[in-house]
C-alpha positions as CSV (number, residue, x, y, z in Angstrom):
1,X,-102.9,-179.6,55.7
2,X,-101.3,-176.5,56.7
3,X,-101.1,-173.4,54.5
4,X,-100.0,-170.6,56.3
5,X,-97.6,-170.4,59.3
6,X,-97.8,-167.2,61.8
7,X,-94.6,-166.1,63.1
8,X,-93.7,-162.6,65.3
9,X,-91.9,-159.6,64.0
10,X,-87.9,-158.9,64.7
11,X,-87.3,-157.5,68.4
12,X,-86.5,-154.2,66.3
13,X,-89.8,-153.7,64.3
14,X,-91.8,-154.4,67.2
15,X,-90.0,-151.8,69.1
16,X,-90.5,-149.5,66.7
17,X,-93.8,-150.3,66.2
18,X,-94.2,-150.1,70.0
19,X,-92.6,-146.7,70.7
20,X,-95.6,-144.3,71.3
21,X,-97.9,-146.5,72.4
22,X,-96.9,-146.8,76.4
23,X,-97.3,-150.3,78.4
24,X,-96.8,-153.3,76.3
25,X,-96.8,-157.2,76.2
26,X,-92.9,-158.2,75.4
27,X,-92.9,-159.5,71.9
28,X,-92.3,-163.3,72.9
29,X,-95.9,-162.8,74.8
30,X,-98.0,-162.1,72.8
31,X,-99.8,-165.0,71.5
32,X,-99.8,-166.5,67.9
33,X,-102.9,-166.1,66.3
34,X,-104.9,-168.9,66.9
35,X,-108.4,-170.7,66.5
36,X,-110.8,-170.5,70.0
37,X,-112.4,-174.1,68.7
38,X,-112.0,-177.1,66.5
39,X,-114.8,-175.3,64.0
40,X,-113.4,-171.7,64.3
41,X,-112.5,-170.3,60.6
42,X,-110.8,-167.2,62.2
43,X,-107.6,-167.0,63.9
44,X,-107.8,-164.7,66.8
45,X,-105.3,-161.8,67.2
46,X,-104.4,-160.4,70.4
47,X,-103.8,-157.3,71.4
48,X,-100.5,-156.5,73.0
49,X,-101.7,-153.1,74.4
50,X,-104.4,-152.1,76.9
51,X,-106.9,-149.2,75.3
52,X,-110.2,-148.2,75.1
53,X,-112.6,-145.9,72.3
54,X,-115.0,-143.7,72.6
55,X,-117.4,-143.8,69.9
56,X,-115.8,-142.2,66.6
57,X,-112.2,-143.0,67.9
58,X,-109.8,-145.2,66.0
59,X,-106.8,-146.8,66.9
60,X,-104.0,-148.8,65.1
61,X,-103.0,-151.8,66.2
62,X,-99.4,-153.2,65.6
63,X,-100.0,-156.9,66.3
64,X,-96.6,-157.8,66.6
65,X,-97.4,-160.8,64.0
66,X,-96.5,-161.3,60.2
67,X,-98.1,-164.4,58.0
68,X,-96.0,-166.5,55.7
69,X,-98.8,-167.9,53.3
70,X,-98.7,-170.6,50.5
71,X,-99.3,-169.1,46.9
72,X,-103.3,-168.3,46.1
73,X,-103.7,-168.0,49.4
74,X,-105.2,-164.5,51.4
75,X,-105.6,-163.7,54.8
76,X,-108.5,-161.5,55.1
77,X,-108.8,-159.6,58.8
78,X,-112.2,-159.0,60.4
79,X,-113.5,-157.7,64.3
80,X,-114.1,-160.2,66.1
81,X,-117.6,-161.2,65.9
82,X,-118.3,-160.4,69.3
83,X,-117.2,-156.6,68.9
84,X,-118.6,-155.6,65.9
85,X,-122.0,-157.4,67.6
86,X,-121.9,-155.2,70.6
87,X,-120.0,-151.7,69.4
88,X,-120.0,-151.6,65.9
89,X,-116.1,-152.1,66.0
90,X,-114.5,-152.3,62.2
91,X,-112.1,-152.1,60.3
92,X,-111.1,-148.8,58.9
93,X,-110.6,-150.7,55.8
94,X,-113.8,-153.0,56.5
95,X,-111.7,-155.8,55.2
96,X,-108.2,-156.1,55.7
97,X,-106.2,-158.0,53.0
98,X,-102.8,-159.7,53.8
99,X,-101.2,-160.8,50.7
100,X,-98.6,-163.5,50.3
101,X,-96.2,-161.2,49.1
102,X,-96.1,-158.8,52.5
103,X,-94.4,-161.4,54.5
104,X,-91.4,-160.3,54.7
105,X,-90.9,-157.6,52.7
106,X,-88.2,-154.5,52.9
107,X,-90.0,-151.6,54.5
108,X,-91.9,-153.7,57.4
109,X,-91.5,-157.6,57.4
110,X,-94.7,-157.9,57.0
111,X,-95.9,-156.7,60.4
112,X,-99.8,-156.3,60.5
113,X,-101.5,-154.2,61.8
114,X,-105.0,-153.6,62.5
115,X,-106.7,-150.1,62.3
116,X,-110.2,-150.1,64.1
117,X,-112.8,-147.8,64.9
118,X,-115.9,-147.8,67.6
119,X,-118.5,-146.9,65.4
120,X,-121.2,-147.4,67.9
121,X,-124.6,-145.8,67.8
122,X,-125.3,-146.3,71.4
123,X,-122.5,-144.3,73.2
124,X,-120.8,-147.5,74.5
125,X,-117.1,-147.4,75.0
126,X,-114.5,-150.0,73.6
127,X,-112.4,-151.3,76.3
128,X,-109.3,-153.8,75.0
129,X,-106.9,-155.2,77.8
130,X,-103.3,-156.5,76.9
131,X,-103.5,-160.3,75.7
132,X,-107.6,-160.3,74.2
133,X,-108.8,-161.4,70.9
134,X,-109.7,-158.4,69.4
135,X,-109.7,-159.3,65.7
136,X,-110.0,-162.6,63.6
137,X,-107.9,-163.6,60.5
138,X,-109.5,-165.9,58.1
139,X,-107.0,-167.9,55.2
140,X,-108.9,-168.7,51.9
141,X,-107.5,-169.4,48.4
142,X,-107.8,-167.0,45.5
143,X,-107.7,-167.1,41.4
144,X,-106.1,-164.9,39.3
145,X,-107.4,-163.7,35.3
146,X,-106.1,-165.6,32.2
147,X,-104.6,-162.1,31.3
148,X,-102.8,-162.0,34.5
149,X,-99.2,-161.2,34.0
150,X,-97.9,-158.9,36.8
151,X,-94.0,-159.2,37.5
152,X,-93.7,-156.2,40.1
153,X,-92.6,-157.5,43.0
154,X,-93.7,-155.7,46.6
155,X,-91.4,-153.9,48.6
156,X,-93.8,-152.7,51.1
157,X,-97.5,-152.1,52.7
158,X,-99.5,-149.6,53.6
């Protein structure tokens, strides 16, 4: 049963998105996230620029992708395993949430992007070439509180 559908970004906010950063995959390129094997829980996200860190540098990722999710549902991003094994790599917000409610909302669409930093303790350099799975996006349900009775609605992210 599927409960979350991945589509890309408008031509426009990718552009945008895109201006600073030099040499990029075109937008119909870059892969939907997707699992590497029939037991994968992640979704791999791929990188449509080439870079590399130092240790202590960060960088922000625009993936190009937004996530339409079914209601009490999350997509919480991680480093790939593989990365954070070998660097240290993380999330600048160790954890990133994607909430049902950023798909396409009015500032961004609901474009995510993924800020990361080589925290490595052993002087190693991240190197990231256009089109690898840099990141992992996991979809689990959440509850909400009796007392929950929010009506603000989102017109934005971070």
């Amino acid at each position: 049963m599927a409960i979350a559908k991945f589509t890309r970004v408008s031509e426009a906010q990718y552009e945008t998105a895109m201006k600073e950063r030099g040499a990029h995959l075109p937008l119909e390129a870059i892969p939907l996230p997707k699992r590497g094997t029939r037991g994968s829980a992640g979704y791999d996200f791929f990188s449509p620029i080439s870079f590399s860190l130092r240790p202590g540098e960060t960088m922000k990722v625009p993936t190009g992708i937004k996530c339409q999710l079914d209601p009490k549902r999350v997509l919480m991003l991680f480093p790939r395993s593989s990365y954070g094994f070998k660097y240290r790599m993380q999330l600048d917000n160790t954890v990133g949430i994607v909430d049902g409610d950023y798909y396409d909302n009015i500032d961004n669409e609901g474009h995510i992007f993924i800020k990361i930093t080589n925290d490595t303790k052993n002087d190693r350099t991240i190197t990231i070439k256009k089109g690898d799975a840099f990141a992992q996006g996991i979809i689990l349900p959440f509850e909400t509180a009796y007392e929950d009775e929010i009506t603000i609605e989102r017109v934005g992210g971070i």
